[in-house]
C-alpha distance (Angstrom), angle and dihedral (degrees) to the residues before:
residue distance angle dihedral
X1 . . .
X2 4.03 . .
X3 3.80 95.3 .
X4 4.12 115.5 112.5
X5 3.63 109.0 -161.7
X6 3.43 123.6 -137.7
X7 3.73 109.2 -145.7
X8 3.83 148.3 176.0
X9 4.02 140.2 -147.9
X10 3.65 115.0 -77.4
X11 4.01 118.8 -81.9
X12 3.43 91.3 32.2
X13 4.07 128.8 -130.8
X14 3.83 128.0 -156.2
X15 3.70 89.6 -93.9
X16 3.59 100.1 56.0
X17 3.79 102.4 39.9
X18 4.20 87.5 47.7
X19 3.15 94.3 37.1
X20 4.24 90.6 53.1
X21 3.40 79.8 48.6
X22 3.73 105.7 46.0
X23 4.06 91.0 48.5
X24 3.96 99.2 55.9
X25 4.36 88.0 41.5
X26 3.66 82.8 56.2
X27 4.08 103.5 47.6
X28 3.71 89.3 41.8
X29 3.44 90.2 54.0
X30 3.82 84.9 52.1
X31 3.68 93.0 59.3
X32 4.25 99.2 -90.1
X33 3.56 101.8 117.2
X34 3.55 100.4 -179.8
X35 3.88 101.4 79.5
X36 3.82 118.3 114.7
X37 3.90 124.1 -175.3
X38 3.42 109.9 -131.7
X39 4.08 138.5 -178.2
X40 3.90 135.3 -157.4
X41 3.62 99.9 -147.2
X42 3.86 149.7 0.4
X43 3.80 107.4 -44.1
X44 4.25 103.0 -120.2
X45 4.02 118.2 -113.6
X46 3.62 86.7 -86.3
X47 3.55 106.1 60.8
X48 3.55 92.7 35.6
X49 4.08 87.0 55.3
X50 3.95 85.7 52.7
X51 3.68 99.9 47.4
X52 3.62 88.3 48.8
X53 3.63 98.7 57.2
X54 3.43 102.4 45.2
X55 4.55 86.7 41.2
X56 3.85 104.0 -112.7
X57 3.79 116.6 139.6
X58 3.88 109.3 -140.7
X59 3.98 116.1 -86.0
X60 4.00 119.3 -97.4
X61 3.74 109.1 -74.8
X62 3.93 113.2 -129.0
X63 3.81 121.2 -174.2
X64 4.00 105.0 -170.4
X65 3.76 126.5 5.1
X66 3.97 92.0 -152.8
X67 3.60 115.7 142.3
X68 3.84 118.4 -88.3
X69 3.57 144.5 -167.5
X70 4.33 89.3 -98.3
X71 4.08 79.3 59.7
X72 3.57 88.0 63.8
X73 3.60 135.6 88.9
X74 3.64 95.1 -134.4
X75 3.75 118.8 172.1
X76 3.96 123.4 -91.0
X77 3.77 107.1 -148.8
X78 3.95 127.4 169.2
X79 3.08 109.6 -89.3
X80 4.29 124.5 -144.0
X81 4.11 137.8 -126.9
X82 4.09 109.2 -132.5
X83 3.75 81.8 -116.5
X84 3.84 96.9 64.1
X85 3.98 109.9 106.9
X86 3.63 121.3 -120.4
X87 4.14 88.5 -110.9
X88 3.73 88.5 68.1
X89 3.18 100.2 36.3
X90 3.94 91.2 56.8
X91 3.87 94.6 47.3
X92 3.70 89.6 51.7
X93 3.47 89.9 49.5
X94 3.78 92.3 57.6
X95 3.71 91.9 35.5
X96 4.01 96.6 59.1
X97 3.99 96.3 31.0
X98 3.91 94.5 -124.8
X99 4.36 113.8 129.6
X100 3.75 78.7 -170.4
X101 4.04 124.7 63.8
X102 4.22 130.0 165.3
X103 3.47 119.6 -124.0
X104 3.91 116.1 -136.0
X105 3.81 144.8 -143.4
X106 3.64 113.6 -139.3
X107 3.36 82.2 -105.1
X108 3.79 100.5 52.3
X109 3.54 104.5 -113.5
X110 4.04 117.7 115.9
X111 3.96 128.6 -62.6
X112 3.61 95.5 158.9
X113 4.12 142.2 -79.9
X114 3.95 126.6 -87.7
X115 3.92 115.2 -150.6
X116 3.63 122.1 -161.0
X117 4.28 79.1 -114.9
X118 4.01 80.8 62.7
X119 3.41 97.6 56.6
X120 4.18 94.9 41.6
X121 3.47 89.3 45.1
X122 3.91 89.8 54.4
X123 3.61 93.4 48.0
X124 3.29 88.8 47.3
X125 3.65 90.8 62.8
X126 3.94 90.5 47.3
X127 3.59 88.6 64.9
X128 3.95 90.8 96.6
X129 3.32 102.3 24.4
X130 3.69 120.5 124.8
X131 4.01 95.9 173.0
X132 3.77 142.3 70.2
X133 3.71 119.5 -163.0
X134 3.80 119.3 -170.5
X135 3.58 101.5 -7.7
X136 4.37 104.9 177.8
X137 3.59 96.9 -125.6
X138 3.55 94.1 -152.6
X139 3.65 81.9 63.0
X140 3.68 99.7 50.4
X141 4.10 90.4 50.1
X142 3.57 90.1 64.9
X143 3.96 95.2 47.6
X144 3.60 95.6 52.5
X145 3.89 99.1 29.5
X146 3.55 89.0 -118.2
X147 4.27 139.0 162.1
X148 3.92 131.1 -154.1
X149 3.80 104.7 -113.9
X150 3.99 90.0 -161.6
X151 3.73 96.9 35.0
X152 4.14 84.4 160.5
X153 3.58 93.8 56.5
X154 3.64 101.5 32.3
X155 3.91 108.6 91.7
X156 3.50 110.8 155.7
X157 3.93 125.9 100.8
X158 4.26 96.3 -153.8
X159 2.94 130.2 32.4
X160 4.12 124.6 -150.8
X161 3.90 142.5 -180.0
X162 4.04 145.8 80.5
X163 4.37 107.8 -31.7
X164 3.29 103.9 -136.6
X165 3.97 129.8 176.6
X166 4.41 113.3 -143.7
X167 3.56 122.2 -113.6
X168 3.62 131.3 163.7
X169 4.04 114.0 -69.0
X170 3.81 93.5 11.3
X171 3.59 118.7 160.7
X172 4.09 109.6 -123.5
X173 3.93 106.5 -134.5
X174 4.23 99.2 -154.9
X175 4.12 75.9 -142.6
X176 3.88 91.7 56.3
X177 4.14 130.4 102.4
X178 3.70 97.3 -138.6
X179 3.87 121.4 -145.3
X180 3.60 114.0 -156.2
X181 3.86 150.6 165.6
X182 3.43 134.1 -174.3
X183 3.83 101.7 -25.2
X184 4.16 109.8 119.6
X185 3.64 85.5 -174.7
X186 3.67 100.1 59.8
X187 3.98 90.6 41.7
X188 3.76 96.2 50.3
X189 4.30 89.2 45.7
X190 4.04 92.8 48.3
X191 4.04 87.2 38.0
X192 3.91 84.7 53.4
X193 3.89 89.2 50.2
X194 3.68 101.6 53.3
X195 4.24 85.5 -121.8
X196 4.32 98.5 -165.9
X197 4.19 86.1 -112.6
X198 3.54 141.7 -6.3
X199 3.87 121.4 -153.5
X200 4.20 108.6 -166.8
X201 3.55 98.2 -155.4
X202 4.12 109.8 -145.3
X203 4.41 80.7 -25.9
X204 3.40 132.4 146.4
X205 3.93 106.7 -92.5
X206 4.24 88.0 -164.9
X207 4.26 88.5 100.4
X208 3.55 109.6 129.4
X209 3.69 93.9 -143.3
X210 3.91 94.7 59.7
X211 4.07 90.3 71.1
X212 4.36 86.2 51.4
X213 3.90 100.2 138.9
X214 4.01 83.7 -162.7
X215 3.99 87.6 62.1
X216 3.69 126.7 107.2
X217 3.78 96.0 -171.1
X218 3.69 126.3 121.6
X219 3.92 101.9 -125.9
X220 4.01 111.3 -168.8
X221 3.94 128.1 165.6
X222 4.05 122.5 -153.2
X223 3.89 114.6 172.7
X224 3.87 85.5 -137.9
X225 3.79 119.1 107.1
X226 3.70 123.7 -101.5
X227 4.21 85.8 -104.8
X228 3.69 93.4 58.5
X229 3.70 101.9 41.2
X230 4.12 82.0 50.2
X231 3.53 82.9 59.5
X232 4.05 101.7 49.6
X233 3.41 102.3 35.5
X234 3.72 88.9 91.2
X235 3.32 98.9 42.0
X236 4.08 82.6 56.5
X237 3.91 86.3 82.4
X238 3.92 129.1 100.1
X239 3.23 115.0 -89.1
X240 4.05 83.0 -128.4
X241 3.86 86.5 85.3
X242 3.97 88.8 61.3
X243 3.82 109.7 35.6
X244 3.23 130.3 95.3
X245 3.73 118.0 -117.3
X246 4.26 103.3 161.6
X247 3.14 121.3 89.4
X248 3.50 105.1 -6.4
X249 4.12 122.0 -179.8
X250 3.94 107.0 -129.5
X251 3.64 128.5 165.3
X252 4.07 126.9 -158.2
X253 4.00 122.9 -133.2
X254 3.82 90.9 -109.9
X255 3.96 97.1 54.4
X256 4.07 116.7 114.5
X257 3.83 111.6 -121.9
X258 3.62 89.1 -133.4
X259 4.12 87.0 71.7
X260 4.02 88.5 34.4
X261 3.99 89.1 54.9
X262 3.70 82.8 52.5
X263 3.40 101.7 59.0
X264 3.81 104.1 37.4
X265 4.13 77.4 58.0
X266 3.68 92.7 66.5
X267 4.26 97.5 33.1
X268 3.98 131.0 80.1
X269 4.03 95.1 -144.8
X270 3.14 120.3 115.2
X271 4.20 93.5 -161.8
X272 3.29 129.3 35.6
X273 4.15 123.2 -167.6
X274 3.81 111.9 -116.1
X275 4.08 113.3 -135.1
X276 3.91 127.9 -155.2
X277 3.78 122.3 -141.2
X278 4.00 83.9 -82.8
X279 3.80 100.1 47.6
X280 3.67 101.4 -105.8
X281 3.41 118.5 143.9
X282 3.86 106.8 -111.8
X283 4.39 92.8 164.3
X284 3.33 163.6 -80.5
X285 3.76 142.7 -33.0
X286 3.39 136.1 -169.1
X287 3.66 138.6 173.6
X288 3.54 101.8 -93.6
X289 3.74 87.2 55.9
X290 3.77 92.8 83.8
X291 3.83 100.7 50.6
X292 3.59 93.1 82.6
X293 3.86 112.6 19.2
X294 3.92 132.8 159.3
X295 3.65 120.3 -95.6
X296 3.90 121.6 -138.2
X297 4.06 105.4 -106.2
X298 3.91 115.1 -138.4
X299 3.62 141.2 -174.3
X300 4.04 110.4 -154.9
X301 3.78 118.0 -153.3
X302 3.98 131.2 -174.1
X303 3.71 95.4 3.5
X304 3.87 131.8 61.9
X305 3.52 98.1 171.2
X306 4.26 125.9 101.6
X307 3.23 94.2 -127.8
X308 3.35 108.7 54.1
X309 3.82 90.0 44.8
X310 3.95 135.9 103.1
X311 4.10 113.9 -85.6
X312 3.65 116.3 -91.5
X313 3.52 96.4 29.2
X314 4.01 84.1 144.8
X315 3.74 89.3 67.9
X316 3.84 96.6 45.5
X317 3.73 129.9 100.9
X318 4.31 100.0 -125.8
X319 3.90 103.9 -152.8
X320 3.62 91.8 171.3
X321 3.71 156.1 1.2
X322 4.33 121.0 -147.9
X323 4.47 104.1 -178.5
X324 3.10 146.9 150.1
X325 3.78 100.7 -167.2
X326 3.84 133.3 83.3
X327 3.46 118.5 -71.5
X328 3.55 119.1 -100.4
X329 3.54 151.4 157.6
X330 3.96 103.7 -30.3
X331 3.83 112.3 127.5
X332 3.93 119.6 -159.6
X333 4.28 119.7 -164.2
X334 3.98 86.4 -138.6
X335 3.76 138.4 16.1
X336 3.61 118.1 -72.6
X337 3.84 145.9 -160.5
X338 4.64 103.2 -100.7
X339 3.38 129.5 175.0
X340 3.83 117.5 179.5
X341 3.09 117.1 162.5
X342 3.80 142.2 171.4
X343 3.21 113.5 -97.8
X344 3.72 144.2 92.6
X345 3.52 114.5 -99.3
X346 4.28 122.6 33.2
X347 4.18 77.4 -147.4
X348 3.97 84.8 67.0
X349 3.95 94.6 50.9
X350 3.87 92.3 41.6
X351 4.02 87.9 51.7
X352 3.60 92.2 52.6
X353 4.08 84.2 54.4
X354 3.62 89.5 55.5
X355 3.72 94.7 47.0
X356 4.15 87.6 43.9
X357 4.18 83.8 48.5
X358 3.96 95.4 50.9
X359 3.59 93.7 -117.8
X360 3.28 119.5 132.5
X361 4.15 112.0 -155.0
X362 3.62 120.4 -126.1
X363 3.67 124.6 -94.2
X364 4.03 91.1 -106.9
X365 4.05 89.5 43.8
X366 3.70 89.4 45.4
X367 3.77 86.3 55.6
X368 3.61 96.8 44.2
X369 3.85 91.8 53.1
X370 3.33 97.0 50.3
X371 4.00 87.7 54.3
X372 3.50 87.4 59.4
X373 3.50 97.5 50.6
X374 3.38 94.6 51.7
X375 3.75 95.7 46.1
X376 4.17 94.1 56.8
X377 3.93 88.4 49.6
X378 3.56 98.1 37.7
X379 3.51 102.2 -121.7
X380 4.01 82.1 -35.2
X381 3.65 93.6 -60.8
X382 3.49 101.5 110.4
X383 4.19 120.1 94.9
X384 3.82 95.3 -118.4
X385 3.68 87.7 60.9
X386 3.66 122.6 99.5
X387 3.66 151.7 160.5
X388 3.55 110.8 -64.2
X389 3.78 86.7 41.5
X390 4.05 88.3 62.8
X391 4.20 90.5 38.0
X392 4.29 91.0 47.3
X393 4.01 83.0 39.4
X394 4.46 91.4 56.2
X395 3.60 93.6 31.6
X396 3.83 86.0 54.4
X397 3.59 91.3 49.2
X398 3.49 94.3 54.4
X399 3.85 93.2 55.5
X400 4.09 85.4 49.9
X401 3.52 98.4 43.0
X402 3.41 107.6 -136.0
X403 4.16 131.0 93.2
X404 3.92 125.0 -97.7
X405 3.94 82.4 -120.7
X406 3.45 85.9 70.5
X407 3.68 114.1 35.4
X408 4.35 77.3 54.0
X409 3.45 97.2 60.7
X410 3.37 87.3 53.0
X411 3.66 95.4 55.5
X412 3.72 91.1 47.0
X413 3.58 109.1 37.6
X414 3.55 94.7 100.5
X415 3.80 126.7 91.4
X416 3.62 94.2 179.1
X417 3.41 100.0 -141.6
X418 3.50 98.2 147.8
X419 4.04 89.9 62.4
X420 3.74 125.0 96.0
X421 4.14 116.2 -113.6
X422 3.85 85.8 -106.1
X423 3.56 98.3 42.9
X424 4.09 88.3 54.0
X425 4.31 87.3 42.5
X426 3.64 87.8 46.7
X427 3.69 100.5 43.2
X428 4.25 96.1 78.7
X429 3.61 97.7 9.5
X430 4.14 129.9 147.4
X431 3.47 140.2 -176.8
X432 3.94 122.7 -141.3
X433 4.01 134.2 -169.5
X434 3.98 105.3 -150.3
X435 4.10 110.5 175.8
X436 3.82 95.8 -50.4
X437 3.25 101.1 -27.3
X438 4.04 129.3 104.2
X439 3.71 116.7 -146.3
X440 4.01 126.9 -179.4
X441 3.78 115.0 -168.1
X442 3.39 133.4 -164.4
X443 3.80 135.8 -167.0
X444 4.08 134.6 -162.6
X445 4.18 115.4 -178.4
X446 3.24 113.1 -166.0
X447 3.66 136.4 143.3
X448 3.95 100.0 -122.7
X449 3.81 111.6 44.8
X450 3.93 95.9 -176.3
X451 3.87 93.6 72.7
X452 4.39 89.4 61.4
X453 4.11 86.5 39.6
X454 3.14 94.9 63.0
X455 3.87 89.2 56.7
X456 4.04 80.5 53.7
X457 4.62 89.1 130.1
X458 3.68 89.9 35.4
X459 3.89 91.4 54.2
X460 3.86 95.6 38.5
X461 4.17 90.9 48.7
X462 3.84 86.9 48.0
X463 3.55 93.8 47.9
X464 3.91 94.1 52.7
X465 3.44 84.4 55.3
X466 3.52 101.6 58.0
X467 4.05 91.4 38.5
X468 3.75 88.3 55.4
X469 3.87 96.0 51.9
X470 3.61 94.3 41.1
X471 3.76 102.2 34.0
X472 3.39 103.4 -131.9
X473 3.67 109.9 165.6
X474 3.58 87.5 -149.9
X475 4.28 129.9 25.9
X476 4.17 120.6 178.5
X477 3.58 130.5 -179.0
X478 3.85 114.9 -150.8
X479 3.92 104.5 -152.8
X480 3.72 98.2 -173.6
X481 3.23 120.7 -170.7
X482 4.61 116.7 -158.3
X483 3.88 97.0 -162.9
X484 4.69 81.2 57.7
X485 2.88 93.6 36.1
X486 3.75 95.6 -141.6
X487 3.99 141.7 77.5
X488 3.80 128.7 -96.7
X489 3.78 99.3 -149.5
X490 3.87 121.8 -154.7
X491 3.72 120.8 -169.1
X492 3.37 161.3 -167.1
X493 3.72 121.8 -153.2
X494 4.06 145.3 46.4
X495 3.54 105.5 -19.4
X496 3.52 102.0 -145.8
X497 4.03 88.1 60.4
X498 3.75 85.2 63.4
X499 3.31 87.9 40.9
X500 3.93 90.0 51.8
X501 3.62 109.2 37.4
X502 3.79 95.5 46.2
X503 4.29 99.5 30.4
X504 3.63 92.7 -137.1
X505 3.58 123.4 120.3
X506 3.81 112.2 -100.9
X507 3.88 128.0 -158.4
X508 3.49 144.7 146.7
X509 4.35 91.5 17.2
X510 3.77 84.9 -57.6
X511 3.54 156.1 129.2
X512 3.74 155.8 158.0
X513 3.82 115.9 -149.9
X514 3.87 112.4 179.2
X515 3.68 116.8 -151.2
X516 3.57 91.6 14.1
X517 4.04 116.5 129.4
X518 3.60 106.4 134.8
X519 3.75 128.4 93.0
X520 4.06 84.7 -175.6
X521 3.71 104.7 45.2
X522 4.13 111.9 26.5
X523 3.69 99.6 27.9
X524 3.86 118.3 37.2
X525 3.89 84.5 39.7
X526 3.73 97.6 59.3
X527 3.70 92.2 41.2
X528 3.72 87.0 48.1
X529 3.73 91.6 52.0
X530 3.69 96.6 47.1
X531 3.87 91.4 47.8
X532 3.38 96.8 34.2
């Protein structure tokens, strides 16, 4: 319930996953131990590549920060074995405050709940009974603070048959429990009859007959009167013949109280038993539980735009934003700590925050921050790269101990042949809403464009695909290529707005843009200003 996520835009790049990563190492290490790095989606080939080298295991993957029921300060009350007799039960009901309480399995998982209506409506239905069957005598002992007189003849683990209280002339049913004071007579007749149990209530236990090794009667003593053990012998029962156990409303940690709110809506409990990913009961929830609940707390880096964020952001707490992109169409219910700034990795402005903190990063972090800087300005070719990107990249480098030659090839090495066309679309892939227009873009680096060209129809067919189920009006797929320096763009849409926006000539769903290398600053901008 304390943890703030640190997260990036969906299909995740090198700079957002390390620099999610890189922002929670660094206010841990200030003393805020509450920050968790956390992804969207499958890192790509590249990241994975860098994480591996310098041994990082990919950050948790969230997929909605709505609130749920573990964001709730639900209630925690004892919970019961089926076994438990409805005496306990009730004084631990009025002990801990709670009308409602689980019932358990040995093994904690659900048997069912018992309501203080459960128990009143099974005393209720006592009233006019004259009977007991199967009462757990080890359960009725307790109730009535009672002993077994004849322990060594007394076998049986129940007891059953007609309660009935002794008075003078009574017939003895052998069937019967007999209730009985001071009245030799009466014991010695039901002793003679082989009654199924005998409870001397405050009596004498000095009767010869009690000790009979030939007896098969159930002989107990409880210094209550005959009125009082009348009264508790019912309550001596498991509380399994009173709870409910059908249709019971229960709710897991991981459910969203918008479904939860839904529910309770159409149900007439007033508790419902809490589950954890095993089943265990871990508590209770009522209605008033969701008037005031906690909201997940999250810091967004490289991305300040709704779209590209995690689900549910409307139901998160935003503490903070870290970017390097325009500002766009993120909303926040108070003010918050931003820093967007103009430059071409996140990784470089979270750096400077280390260096501004006194905290130096490790020699692996170093490395992996450096990867990401050189991944979102393509080896510092790319126009939204600039200076303190390349001096934050070196000094970096220095604290790693390895060259930017070599932390590139790693980046780069890959051809990806081995990936299908959407896999490689998908794997650094974003969606943008310029005036009326939807646009998804997507973006391979690599250092040898020809091997992806030649997948030219297998990328355009894929890429139809994807604009027809997400109706974009337009899709492109950047496949830039370092060694060029400049994109190949494939695409989906009126020609002569490619044509237009980027003044290059345009045919056959293609084009060469020299110089081009950002998705950020040379192609949403022209499409923005033809649209726009």
């Amino acid at each position: 319930m304390n943890t703030i996520y640190v997260v990036g835009h969906k299909n995740p790049d090198t700079d957002s996953i390390v620099a999610a990563m890189a922002y929670a190492a660094l206010r841990n290490a200030s003393g805020d131990r509450e920050y968790t790095a956390a992804r969207l989606d499958h890192c790509n080939d590249e990241t994975k590549r860098v994480l591996a080298r310098f041994g990082y295991e990919q950050p948790l993957r969230i997929t909605d920060v709505r609130t749920q029921v573990a964001d709730i300060d639900f209630d925690t009350p004892p919970t019961l074995n089926p076994s438990v007799t409805l005496h306990t039960a009730w004084n631990k009901m009025k002990e801990s405050r709670f009308n409602t309480i689980p019932v358990i399995n040995p093994d904690g998982t659900l048997y069912g709940t018992l309501s203080s209506s459960d128990i009143a409506n099974y005393n209720m239905s006592t009233i006019d009974a004259t009977a007991i069957n199967s009462l757990p005598l080890f359960n009725l002992l307790g109730v009535i603070e009672g002993k077994i007189i004849n322990e060594g003849n007394s076998m049986c683990g129940s007891i059953s048959g007609e309660i009935a209280v002794a008075f003078p002339g009574i017939s003895i049913n052998p069937d019967s429990i007999l209730l009985c004071g001071n009245q030799p007579d009466i014991i010695k007749n039901a002793m003679e009859s082989g009654i199924s149990a005998l409870i001397l209530c405050g009596a004498s236990t000095d009767h010869e007959l009690l000790q009979s090794p030939e007896s098969k009667t159930c002989v107990i003593y409880s210094p209550m009167d005959c009125a009082n053990v009348v009264k508790r012998i019912y309550q001596a029962m498991p509380i399994s013949v009173a709870c409910s156990t059908e249709g019971i409303g229960c709710f897991r940690l991981d459910d969203y109280i918008d479904d939860v709110r839904e529910k309770i809506t159409k149900s007439h409990f007033r508790s419902y038993p809490v589950l954890d990913e095993s089943g265990r009961v871990v508590g209770t929830l009522s209605r008033y539980h969701l008037l005031r609940p906690h909201h997940k707390r999250v810091v967004l880096v490289d991305h300040n735009e709704s779209s590209q964020a995690v689900p549910g952001l409307g139901q998160a707490e935003i503490l903070e934003i870290i970017d390097h992109h325009r500002l766009a169409d993120i909303q926040t219910a108070q003010p918050i700590r931003m820093r967007n700034e103009p430059v071409g990795s996140t990784t470089t402005i979270i750096a400077t925050m280390y260096q501004e903190s006194g905290v130096m990063p490790s020699p692996s972090m170093a490395g992996l921050m450096v990867a990401a800087i050189l991944s979102d300005t393509v080896m510092f070719k790319s126009p939204t790269c600039t200076k303190r990107d390349i001096a934050m990249a070196e000094r970096l480098g220095k604290i790693a101990g390895l060259s930017l030659e070599e932390i590139g090839k790693i980046l780069f090495s890959s051809t990806g042949s081995d990936k299908s066309a959407e896999q490689l679309i998908r794997s650094d892939f974003k969606e943008f809403h310029i005036a009326e227009q939807r646009l998804g873009v997507g973006q391979i680096t690599c250092a040898d464009s020809s091997i992806f060209l030649n997948r030219k129809a297998e990328f355009l067919e894929t890429m139809r695909s994807i604009a027809e189920k997400n109706e974009y009006d337009y899709i492109l797929l950047m496949i830039t290529d370092v060694l060029l320096e400049g994109t190949h763009l494939l695409y989906l849409g009126n020609e002569d707005t490619i044509r237009y926006a980027f003044s290059a000539e345009a045919h056959d769903n293609e084009v060469f843009l020299p110089g081009v290398m950002s998705r950020k600053k040379q192609i949403i901008p022209m499409m923005t200003a033809l649209w726009g």
